[in-house]
N, C-alpha and C positions, 0 to 999 in steps of 0.2 A: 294659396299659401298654407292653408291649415291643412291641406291632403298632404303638400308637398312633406312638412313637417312630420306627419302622421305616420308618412311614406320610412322619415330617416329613422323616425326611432324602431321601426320593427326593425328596419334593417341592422341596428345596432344590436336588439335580442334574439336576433337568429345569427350573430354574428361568433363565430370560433371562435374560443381562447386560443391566444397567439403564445407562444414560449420560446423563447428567449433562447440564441445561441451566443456566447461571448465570444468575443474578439482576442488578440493574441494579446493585448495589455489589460485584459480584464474588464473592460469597458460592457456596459451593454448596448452600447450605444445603435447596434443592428437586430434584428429580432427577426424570426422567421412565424408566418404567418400558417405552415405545414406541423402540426401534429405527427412528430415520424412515431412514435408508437402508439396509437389511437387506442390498441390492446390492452394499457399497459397503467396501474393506479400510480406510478410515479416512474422517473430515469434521471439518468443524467452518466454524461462521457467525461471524463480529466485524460487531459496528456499530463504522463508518469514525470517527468523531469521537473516542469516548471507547476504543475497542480492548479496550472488554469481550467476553467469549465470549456466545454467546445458546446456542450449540447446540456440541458437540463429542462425537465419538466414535472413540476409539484414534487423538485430534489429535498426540501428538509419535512417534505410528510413523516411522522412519524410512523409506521407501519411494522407489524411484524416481518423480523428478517427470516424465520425459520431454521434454516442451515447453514445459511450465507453468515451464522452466528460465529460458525465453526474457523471462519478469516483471524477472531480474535483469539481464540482459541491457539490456533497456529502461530500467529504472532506471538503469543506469548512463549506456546514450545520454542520459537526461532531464540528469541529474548534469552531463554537460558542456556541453550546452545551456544549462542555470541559469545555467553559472559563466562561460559566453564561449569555452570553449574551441572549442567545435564549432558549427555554422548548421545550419538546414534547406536552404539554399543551399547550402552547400557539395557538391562533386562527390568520392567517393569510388569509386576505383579497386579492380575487383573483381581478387585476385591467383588466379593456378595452382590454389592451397592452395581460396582459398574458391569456388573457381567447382566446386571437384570433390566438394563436398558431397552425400549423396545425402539420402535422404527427401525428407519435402516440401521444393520449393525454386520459387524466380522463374526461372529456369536462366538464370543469369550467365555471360555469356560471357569466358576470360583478356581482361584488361585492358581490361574495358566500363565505363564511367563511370555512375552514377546520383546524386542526391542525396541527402543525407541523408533528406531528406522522403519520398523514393520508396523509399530503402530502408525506413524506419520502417513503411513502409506494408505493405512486403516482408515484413515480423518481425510485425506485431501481426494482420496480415488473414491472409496466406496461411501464415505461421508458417516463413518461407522459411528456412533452416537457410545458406544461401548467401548471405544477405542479413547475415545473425548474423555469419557469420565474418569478412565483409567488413568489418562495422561494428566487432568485437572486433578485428581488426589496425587498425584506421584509429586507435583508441582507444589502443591500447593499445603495438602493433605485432608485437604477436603474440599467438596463441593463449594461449601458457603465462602470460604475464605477462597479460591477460584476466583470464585464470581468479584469477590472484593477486587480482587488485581484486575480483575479486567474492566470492569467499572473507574476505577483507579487512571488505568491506561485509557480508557476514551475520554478521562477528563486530561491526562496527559498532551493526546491529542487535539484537544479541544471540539471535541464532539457534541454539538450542545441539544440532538434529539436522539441519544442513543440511552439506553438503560437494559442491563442485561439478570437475569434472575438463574442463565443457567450454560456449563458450556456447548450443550449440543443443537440448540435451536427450538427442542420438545416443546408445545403449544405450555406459557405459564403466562398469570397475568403479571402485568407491565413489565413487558419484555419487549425491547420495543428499536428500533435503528431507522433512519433513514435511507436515501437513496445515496445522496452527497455522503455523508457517514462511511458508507461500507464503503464507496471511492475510495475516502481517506484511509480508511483501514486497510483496504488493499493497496494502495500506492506503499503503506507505509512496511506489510510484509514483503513488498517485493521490494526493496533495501536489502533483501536476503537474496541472492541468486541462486542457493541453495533450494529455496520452494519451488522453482520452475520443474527440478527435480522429480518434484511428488506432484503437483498439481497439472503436469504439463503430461504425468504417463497417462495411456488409453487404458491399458491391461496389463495385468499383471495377476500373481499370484503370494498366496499365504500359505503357511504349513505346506508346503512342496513337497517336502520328503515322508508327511504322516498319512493317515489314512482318512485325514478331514483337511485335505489340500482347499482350501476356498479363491476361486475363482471373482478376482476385483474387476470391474469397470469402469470405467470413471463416468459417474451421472451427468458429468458436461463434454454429451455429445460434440460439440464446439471443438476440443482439442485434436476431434477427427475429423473436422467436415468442415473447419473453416483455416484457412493455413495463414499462420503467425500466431493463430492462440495457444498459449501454454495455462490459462488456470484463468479461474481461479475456485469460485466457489458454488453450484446451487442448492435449492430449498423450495421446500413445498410442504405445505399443511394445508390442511380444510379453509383456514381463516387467512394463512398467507400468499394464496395459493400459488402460484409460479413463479420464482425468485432465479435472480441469475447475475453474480459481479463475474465478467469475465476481463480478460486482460490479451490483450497481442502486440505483437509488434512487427514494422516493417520497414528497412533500414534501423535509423536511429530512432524511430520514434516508437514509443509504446505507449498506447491509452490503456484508461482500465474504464468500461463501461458494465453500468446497474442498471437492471429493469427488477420491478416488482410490482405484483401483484396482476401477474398476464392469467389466461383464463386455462388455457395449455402449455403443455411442455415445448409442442411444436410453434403455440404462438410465441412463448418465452424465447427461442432458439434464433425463429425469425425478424423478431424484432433489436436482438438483442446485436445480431448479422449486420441489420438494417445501419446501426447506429455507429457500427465498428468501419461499414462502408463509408459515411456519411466524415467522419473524421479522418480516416487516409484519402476520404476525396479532397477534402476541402484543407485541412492544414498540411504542414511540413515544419519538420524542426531543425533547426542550421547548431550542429552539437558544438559545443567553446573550448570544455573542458570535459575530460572525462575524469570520474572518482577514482580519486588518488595524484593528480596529476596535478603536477609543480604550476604552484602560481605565481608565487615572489618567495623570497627569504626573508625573515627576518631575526633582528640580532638578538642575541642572547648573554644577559651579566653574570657575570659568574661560573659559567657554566664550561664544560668541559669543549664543547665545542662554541665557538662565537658567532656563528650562523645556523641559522633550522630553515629549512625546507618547510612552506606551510604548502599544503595540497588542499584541493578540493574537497568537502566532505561527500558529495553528491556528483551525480552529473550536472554541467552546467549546460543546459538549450534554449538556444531562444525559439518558442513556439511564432511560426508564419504561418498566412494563408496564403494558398496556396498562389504562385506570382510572384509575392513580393522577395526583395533583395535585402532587406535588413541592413541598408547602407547608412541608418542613421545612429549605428550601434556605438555608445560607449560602453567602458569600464572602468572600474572606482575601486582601486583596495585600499578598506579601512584596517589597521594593524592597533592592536595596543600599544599607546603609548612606553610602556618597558616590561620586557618579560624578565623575571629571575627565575637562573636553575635554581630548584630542580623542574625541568619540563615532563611529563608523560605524554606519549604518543596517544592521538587522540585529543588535546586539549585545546579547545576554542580558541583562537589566539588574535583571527581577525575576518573580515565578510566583506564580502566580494559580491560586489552591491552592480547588475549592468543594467543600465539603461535603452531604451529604444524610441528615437526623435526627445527626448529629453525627461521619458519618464520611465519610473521603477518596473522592470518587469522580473527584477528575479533578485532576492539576495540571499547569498549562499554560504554557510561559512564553510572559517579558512581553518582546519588545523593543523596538527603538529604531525610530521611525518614519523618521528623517532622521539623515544626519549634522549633528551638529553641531562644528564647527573651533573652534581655540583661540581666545580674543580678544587682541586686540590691546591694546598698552598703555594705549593710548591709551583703548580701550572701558572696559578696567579704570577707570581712572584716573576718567574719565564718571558711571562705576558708583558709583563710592567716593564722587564730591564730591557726585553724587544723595544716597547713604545721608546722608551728612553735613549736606546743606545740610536733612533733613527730618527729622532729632533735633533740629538748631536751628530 
């Protein structure tokens, strides 16, 4: 008995750390006993729609992100783009500060003008560090106060191992993201479909027509050698060493899958392939609703119109493995109890909560398709003598 015993516990300390792949309601109830990046100090894969995990291992290590810093960075360009504040037009003035950036860069020369568009190109293709800081003072007006908004925005997102000291990724202490983190960070810039734009080109060019034409490639090989990836970000330092959130899609489904801390470029590329495999083998998403698309109406007092179209803010999917039929599927719209004009297009108004066999796997909200303004007396007035003249 004492051998046998002797026997179980070795086998317990030579026994592999197991990691965890979640199921389509979040559950971990299944767990796989294979290591798919054995390479790799942390990972972890999300499907883009619902922001379920598919695959994850040692995902809230804290670890430096290196480059893969530059996700928030771009997120935040997108951010003022949305809101009006900034153009792809617009010409931004490279200062002393960001022209003297080393690592990789577009080598900006004091006070050389580009566009937004050309820098964007600068940040997502060549992972220009000079491009970053140019666009973090244009934004912001300085580095320090940058870094505050972006800090700011991962507490926004609720990122609760990220901490940033700089926008290019440059080695600084307690600079710091996980694996899970950059996911989120990246699910959240591609809300933009605009990025795929910049992160999705192989090559391209800057200064075309000068005599310091600079030739971009994009450092995630990925966008050319594995088909459906369009971006997202890599990174690499002494201490971070091989870093990689990329992103694909095929049909309707898009993951965005993290590795960090591989030994190589090419183990970074191959593992990273590996995990991209491992989610289009094994899940499929069954899409409900696409963003922007009519879910119910709901009514409106006062207002010029007396019904609003609330739509989707997102795409809504139910994430499957691979088989199953999702025959257990309900849906639930919650609406505000009473909206008053004035409404703005964009405003929260209700969430659209669906279930699968009788549990929560996604709630989505619901807003407003258009504004709608207040009415006028007079409409009111129209309104009322309608109601009245049609009870009598």
């Amino acid at each position: 008995m004492k051998r046998l015993i002797g026997a179980f516990v070795v086998l317990l300390l030579v026994m592999p750390p197991t990691y965890s792949t979640v199921s389509a309601n979040k559950s971990k109830e299944e767990s796989t006993s294979t290591d798919l990046v054995p390479g790799a100090s942390s990972a972890v894969v999300i499907e883009q729609d619902t922001g379920n995990i598919l695959y994850e291992k040692n995902s809230n290590q804290a670890l430096p992100p290196a480059s893969m810093t530059k996700i928030m960075t771009m997120l935040l360009i997108m951010d003022q783009i949305e809101s009006g504040k900034l153009t792809l037009e617009e010409k931004v003035r490279a200062s002393e500060y960001a022209a003297s950036m080393g690592g990789s860069q577009i080598f900006l020369e004091v006070g050389e003008e580009m566009t937004v568009d050309e820098l964007l190109r600068g940040i997502a293709i060549a992972s220009g560090n000079d491009a970053s800081m140019a666009m973090a003072e244009r934004i912001a007006g300085s580095e320090e106060a940058f870094v505050k908004m972006m800090n700011e925005k991962a507490q926004e997102l609720g990122l609760k191992n990220t901490k940033f000291q700089n926008p290019t990724g440059l080695p600084a202490k307690d600079h710091y993201s996980s694996a899970y983190d950059m996911a989120i960070m990246g699910r959240e810039l591609l809300k933009y479909p605009l990025i795929t734009k910049y992160t999705g080109t192989y090559e391209g060019y800057l200064r075309e027509n000068t005599d310091r034409k600079f030739w971009l490639v994009n450092t995630n090989k990925l966008v050319k050698f594995y088909p459906g990836v369009d971006g997202l970000k890599t990174g690499f330092t002494g201490e971070a060493k091989y870093c990689l959130t990329a992103t694909a899609k095929k049909g309707n489904m898009r993951v965005i899958s993290v590795v960090m801390g591989a030994q190589t470029s090419k183990e970074r590329n191959a593992q990273v392939s590996k995990l991209l495999d491992f989610a289009f083998n094994t899940y499929e998403t069954k899409q409900l609703y696409e963003k922007g698309q009519l879910v119910q109406k709901i009514k409106v007092s006062k207002g010029e119109k007396e019904e609003l179209p609330l739509v989707a803010e997102y795409n809504v999917s139910l994430l499957l493995r691979k088989g199953e039929k999702g025959e257990h599927l309900t849906q639930e719209v919650k609406k505000k109890d009473s909206v008053r004009a004035p409404v703005k297009k964009g405003d929260e108004l209700g969430t659209l909560v669906v279930k699968n066999k009788n549990k929560v796997v996604s709630e989505i909200p619901l807003i407003a398709s258009e504004d709608v303004q207040e009415a006028s007396w007079w409409q009111i007035f129209k309104r009322t003598m309608g109601s009245f003249t049609r009870f009598n």
